[in-house]
N, CA, C and O atoms as a MOPAC input file, in Angstrom:
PM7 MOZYME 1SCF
protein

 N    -37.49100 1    -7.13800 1    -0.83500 1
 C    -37.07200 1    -5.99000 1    -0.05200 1
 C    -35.77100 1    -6.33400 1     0.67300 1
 O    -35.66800 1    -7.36900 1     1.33200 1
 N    -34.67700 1    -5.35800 1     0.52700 1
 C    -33.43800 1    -5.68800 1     1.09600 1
 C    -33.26400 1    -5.12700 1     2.73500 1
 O    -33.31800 1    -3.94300 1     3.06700 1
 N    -33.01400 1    -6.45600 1     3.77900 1
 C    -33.12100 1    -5.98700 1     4.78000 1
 C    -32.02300 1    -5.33400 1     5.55400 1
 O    -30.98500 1    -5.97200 1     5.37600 1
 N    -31.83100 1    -4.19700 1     6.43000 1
 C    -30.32200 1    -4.19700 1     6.71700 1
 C    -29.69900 1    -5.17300 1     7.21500 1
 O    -30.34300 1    -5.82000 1     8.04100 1
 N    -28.02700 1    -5.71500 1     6.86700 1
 C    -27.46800 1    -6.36300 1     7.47300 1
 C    -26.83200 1    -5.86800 1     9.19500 1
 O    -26.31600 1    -4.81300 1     9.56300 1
 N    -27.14000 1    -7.11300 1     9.93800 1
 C    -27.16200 1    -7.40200 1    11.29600 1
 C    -25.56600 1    -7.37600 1    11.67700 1
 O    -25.16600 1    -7.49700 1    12.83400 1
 N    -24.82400 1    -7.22400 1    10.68600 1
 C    -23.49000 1    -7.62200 1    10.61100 1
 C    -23.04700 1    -6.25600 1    11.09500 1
 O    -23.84900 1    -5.32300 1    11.14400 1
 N    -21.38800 1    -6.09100 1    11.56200 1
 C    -21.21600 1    -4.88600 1    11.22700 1
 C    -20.21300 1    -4.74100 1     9.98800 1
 O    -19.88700 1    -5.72400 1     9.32300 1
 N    -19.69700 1    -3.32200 1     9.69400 1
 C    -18.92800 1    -3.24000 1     8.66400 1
 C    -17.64800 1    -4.29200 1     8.32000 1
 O    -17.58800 1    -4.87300 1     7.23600 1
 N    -16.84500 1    -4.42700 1     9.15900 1
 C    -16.50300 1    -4.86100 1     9.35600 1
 C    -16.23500 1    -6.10800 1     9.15400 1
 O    -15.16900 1    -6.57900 1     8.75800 1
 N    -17.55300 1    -6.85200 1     9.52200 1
 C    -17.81900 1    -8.49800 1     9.19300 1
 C    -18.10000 1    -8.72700 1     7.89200 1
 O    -17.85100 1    -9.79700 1     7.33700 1
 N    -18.68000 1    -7.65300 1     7.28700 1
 C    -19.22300 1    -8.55400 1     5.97200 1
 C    -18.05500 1    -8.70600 1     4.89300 1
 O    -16.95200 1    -8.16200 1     4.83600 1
 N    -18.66000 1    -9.61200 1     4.07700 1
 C    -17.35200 1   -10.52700 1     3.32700 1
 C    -17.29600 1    -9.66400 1     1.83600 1
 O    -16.28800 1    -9.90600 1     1.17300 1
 N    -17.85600 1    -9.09900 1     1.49000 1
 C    -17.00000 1    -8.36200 1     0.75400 1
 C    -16.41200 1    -6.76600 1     0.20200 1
 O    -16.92100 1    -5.85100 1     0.85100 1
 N    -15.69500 1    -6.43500 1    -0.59100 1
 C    -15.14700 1    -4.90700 1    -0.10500 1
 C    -15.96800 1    -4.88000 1    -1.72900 1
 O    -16.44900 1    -5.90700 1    -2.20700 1
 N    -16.01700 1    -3.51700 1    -2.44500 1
 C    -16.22400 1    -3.30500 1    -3.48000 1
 C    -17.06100 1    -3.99500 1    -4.51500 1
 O    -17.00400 1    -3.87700 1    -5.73900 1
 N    -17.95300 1    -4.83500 1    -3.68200 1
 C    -18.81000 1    -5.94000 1    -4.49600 1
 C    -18.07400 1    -7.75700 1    -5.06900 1
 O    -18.44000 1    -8.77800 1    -5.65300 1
 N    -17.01500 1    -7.23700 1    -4.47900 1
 C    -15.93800 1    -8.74800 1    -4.58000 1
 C    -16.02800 1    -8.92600 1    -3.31100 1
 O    -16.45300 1    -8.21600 1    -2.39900 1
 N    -15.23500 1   -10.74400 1    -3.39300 1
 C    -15.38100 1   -11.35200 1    -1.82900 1
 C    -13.99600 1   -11.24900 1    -1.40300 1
 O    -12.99500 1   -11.37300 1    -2.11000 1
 N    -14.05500 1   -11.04400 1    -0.34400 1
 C    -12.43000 1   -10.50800 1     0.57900 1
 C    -11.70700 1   -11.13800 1     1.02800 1
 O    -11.95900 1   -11.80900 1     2.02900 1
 N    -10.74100 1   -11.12800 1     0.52300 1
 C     -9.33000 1   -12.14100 1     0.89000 1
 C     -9.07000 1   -12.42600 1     2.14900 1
 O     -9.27400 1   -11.73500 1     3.14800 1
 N     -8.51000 1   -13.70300 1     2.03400 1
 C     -8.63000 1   -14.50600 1     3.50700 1
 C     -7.51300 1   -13.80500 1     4.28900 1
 O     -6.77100 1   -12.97900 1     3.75800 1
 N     -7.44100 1   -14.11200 1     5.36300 1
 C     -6.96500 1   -13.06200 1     6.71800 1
 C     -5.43500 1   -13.14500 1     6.20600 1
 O     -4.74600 1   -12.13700 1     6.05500 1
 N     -4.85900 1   -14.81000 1     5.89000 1
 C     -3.70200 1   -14.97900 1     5.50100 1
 C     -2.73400 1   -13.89500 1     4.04700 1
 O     -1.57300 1   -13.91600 1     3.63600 1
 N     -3.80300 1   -13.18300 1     3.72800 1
 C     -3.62900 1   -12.40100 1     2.20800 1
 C     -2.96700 1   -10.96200 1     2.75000 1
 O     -2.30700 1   -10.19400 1     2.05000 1
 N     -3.30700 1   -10.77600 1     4.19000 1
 C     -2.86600 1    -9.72800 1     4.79900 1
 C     -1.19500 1    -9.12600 1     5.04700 1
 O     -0.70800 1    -8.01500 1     5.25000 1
 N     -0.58800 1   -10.70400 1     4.88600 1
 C      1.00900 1   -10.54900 1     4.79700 1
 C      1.38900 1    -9.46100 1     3.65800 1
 O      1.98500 1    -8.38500 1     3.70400 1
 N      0.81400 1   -10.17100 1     2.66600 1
 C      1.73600 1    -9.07500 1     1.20900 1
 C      0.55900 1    -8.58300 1     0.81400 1
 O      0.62400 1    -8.67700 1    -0.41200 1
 N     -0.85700 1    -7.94500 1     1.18600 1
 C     -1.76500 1    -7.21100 1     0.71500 1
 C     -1.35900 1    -5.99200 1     1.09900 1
 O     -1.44300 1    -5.08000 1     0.27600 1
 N     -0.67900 1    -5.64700 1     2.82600 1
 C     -0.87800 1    -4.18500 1     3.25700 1
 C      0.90700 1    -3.78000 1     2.94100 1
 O      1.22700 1    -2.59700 1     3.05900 1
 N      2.32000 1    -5.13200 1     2.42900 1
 C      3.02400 1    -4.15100 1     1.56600 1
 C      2.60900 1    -3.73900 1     0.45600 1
 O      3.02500 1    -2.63600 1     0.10100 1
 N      1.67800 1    -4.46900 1    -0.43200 1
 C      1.51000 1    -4.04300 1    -1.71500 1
 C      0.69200 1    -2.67800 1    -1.65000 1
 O      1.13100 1    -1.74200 1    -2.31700 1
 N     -0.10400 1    -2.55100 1    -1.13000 1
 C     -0.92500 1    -1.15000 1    -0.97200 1
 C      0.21200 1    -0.32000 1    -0.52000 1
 O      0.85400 1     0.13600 1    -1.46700 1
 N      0.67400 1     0.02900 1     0.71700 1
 C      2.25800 1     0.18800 1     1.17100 1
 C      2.56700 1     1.03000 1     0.02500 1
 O      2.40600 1     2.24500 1    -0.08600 1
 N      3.14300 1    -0.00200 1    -1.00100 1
 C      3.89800 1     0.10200 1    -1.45400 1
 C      3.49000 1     1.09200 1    -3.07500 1
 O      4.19300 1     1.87800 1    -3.71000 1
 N      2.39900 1     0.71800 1    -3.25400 1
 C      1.70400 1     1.42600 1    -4.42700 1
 C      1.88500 1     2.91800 1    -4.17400 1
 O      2.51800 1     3.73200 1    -4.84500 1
 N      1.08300 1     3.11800 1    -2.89000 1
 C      1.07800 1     4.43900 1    -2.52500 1
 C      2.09200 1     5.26600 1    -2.13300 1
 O      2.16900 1     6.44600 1    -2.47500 1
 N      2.72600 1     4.80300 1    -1.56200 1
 C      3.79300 1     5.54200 1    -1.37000 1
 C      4.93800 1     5.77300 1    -2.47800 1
 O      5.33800 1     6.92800 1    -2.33500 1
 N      5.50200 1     5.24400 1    -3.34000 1
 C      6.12200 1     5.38500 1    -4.94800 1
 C      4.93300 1     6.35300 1    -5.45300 1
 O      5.53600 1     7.25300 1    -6.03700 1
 N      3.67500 1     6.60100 1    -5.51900 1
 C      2.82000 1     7.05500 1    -6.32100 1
 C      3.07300 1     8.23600 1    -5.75000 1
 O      2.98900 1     9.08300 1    -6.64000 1
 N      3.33500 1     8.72500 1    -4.74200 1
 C      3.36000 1     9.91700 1    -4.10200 1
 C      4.74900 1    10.43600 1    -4.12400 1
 O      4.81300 1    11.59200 1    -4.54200 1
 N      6.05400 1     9.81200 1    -3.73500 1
 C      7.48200 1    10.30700 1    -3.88000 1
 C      7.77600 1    10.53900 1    -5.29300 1
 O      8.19500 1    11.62600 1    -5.68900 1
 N      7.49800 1     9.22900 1    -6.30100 1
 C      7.91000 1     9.41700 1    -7.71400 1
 C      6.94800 1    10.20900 1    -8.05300 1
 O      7.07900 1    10.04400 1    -9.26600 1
 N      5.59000 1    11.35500 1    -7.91700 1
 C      5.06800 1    12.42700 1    -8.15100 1
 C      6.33800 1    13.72200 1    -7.81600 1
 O      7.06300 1    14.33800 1    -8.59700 1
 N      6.23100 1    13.77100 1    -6.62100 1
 C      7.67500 1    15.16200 1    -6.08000 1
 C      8.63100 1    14.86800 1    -6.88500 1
 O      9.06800 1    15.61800 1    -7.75700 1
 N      8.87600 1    14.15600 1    -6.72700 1
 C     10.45800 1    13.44600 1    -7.27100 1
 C     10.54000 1    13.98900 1    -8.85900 1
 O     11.54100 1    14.50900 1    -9.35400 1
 N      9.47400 1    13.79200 1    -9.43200 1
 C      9.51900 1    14.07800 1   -10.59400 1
 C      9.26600 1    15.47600 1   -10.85300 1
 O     10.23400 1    15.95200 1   -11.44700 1
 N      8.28000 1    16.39600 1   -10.62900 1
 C      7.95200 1    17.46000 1   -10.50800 1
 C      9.27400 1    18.26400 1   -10.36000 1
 O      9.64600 1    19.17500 1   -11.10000 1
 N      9.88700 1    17.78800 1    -9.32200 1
 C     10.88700 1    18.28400 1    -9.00900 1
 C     12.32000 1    18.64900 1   -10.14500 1
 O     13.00400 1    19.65000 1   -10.35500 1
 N     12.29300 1    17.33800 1   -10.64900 1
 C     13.05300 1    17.51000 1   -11.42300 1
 C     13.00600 1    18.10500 1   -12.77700 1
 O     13.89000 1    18.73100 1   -13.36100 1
 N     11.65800 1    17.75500 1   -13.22000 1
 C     10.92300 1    18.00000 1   -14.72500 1
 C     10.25500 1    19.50300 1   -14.76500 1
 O     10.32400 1    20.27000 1   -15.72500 1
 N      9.63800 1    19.74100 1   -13.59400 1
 C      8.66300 1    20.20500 1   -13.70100 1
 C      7.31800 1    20.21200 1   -13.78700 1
 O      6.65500 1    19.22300 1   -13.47400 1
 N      6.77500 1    21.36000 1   -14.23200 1
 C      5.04300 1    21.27100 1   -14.46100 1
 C      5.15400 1    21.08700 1   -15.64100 1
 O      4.74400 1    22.17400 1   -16.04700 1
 N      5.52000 1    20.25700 1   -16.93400 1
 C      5.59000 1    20.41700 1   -18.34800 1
 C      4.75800 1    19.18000 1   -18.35800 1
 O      4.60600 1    18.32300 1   -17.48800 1
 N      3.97000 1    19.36300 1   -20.23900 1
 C      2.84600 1    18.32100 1   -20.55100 1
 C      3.92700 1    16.66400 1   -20.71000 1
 O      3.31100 1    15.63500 1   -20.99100 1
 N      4.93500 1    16.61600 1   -20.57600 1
 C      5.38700 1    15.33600 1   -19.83800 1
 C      5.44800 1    14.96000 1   -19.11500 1
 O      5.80900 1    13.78400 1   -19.08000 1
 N      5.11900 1    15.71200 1   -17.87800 1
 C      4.88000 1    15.43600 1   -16.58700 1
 C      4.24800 1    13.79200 1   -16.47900 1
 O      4.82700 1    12.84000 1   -15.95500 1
 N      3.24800 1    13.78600 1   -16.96800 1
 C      2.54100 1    12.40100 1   -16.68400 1
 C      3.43600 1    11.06700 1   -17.31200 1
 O      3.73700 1    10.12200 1   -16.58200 1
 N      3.65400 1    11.09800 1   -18.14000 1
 C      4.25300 1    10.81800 1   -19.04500 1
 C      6.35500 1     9.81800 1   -18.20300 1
 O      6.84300 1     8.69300 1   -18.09800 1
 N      6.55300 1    10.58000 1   -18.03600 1
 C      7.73100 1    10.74000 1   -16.89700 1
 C      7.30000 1    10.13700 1   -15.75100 1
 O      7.90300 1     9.07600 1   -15.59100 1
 N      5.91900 1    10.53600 1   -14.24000 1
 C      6.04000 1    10.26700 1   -13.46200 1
 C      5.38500 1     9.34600 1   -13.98400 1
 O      6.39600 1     8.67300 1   -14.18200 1
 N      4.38100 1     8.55300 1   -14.48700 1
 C      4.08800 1     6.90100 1   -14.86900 1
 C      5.24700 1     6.19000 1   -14.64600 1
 O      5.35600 1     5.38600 1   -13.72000 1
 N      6.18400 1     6.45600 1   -15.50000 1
 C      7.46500 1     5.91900 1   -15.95900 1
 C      8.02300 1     5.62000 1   -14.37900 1
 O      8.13400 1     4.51600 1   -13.84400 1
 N      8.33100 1     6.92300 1   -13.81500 1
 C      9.06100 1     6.71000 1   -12.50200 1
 C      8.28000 1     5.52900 1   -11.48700 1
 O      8.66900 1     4.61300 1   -10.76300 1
 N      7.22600 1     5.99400 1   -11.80100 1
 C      6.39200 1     5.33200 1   -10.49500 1
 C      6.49400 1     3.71000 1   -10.44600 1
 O      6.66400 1     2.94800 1    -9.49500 1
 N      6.23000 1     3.34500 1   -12.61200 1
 C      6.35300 1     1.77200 1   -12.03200 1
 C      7.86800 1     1.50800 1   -11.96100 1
 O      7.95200 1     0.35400 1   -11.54000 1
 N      8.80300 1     1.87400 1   -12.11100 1
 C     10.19400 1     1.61800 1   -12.05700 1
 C     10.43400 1     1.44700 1   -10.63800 1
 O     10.85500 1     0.35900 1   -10.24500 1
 N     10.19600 1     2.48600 1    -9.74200 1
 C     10.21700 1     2.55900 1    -8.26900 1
 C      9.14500 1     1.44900 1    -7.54000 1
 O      9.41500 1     0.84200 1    -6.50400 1
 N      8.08500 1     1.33600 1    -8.17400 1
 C      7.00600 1     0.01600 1    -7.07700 1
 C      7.86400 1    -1.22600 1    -7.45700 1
 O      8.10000 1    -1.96300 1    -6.50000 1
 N      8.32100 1    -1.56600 1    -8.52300 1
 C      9.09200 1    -2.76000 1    -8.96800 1
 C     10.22100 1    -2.93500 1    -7.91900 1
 O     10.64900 1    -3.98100 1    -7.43100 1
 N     10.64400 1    -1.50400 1    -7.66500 1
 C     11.27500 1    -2.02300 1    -6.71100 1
 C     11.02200 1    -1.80400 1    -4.76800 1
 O     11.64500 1    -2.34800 1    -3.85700 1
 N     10.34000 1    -1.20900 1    -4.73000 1
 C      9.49600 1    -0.68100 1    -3.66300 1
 C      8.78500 1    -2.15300 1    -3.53500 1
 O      9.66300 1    -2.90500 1    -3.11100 1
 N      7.91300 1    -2.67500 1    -3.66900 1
 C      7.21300 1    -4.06400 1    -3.39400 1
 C      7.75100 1    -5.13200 1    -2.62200 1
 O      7.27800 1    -5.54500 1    -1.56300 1
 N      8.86200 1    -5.59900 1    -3.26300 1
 C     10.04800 1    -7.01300 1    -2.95500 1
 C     10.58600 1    -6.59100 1    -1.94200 1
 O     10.64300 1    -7.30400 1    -0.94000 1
 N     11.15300 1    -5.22000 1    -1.96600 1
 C     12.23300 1    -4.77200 1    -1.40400 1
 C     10.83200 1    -4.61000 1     0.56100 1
 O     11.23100 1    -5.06900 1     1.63100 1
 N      9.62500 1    -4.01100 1     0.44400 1
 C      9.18200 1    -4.39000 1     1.53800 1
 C      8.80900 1    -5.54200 1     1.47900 1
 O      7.76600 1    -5.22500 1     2.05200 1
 N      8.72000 1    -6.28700 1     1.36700 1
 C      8.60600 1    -7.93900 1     1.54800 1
 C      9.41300 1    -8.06800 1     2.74500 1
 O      9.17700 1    -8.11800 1     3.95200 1
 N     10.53200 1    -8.11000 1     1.94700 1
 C     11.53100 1    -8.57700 1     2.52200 1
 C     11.84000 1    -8.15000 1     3.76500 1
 O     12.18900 1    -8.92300 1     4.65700 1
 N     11.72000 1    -6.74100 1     3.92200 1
 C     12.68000 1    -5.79900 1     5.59600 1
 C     11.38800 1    -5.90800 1     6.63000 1
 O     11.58100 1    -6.13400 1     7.82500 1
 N     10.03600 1    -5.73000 1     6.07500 1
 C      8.80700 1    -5.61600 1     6.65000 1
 C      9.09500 1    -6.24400 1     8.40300 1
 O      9.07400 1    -5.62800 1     9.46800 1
 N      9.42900 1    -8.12900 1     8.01200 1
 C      9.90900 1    -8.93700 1     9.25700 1
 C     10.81300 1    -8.10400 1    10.18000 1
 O     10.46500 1    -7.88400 1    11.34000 1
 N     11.78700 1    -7.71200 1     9.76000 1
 C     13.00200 1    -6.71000 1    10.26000 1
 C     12.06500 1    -5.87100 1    10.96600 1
 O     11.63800 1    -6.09600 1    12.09900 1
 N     11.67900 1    -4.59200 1    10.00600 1
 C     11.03600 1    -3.72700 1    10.48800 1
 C      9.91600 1    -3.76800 1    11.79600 1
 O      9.79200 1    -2.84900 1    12.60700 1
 N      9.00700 1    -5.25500 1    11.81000 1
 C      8.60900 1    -5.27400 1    13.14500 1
 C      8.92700 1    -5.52300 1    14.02300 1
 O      8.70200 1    -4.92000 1    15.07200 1
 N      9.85600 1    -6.96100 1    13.80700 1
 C     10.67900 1    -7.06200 1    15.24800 1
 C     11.99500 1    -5.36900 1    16.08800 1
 O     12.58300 1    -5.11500 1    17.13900 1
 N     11.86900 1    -5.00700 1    15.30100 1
 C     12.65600 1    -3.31600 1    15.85400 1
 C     11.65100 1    -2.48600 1    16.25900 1
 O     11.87500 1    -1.86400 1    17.29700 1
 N     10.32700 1    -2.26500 1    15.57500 1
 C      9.33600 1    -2.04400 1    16.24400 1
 C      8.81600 1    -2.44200 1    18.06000 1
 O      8.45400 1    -1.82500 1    19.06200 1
 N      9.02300 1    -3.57100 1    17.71500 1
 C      8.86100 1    -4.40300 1    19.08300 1
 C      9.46200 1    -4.29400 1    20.03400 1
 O      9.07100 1    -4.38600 1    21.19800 1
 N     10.94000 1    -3.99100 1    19.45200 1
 C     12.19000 1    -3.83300 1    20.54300 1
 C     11.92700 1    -2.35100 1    20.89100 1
 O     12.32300 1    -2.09400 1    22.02800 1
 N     11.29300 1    -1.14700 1    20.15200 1
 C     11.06800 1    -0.05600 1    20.61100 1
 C     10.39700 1     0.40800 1    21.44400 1
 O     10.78900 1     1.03700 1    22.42700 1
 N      8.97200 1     0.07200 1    21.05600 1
 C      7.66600 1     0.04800 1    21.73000 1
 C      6.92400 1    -0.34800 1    22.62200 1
 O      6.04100 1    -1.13700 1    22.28500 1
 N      6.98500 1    -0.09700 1    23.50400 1
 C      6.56000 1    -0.79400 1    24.83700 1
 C      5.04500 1    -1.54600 1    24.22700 1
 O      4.16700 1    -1.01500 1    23.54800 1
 N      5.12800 1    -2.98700 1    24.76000 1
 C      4.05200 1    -3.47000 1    24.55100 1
 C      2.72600 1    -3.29500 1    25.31800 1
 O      2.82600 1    -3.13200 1    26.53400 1
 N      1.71600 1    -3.30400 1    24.86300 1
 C      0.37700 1    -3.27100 1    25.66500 1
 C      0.35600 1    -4.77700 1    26.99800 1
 O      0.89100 1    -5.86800 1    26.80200 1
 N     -0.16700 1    -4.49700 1    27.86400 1
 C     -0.41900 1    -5.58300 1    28.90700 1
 C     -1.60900 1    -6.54800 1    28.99800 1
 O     -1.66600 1    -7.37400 1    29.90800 1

């Protein structure tokens, strides 16, 4: 009989039935998600936009999408550092 875990969500070690990457994985895990999603969503408009609703549609925005994460990925790598320290300089910190 499976008992509930005492844990909360939170704590337990793994997401999707896999075990969850160590805290350090967090650097380039939340650009890569970042980064998936957001190309998946602009190179959608982007394309639509240009193409249209036609049965190439998919076809086209595939195309766009990995062209754009290829470069969408590296490219947040890299500014991410940038991007928080300007954050920092903006935002009043908590006490």
């Amino acid at each position: 009989m499976n008992q509930p875990s005492s844990l909360p969500p939170s704590s337990r070690q793994t997401f999707l039935g896999l075990p969850k990457l160590p805290a350090r994985s967090a650097a380039w895990v939340m650009p890569l998600l970042l980064s998936l999603l957001m190309t998946f969503i602009v190179s959608l408009i982007s394309t639509v936009r240009v193409a249209g609703l036609t049965l190439e549609l998919p076809r086209l925005w595939l195309s766009a999408w990995a062209l754009s994460w290829v470069v969408a990925f590296p490219t947040l790598l890299l500014v991410l550092p940038v991007v928080r320290r300007a954050t920092a300089a903006i935002v009043a910190q908590p006490d």
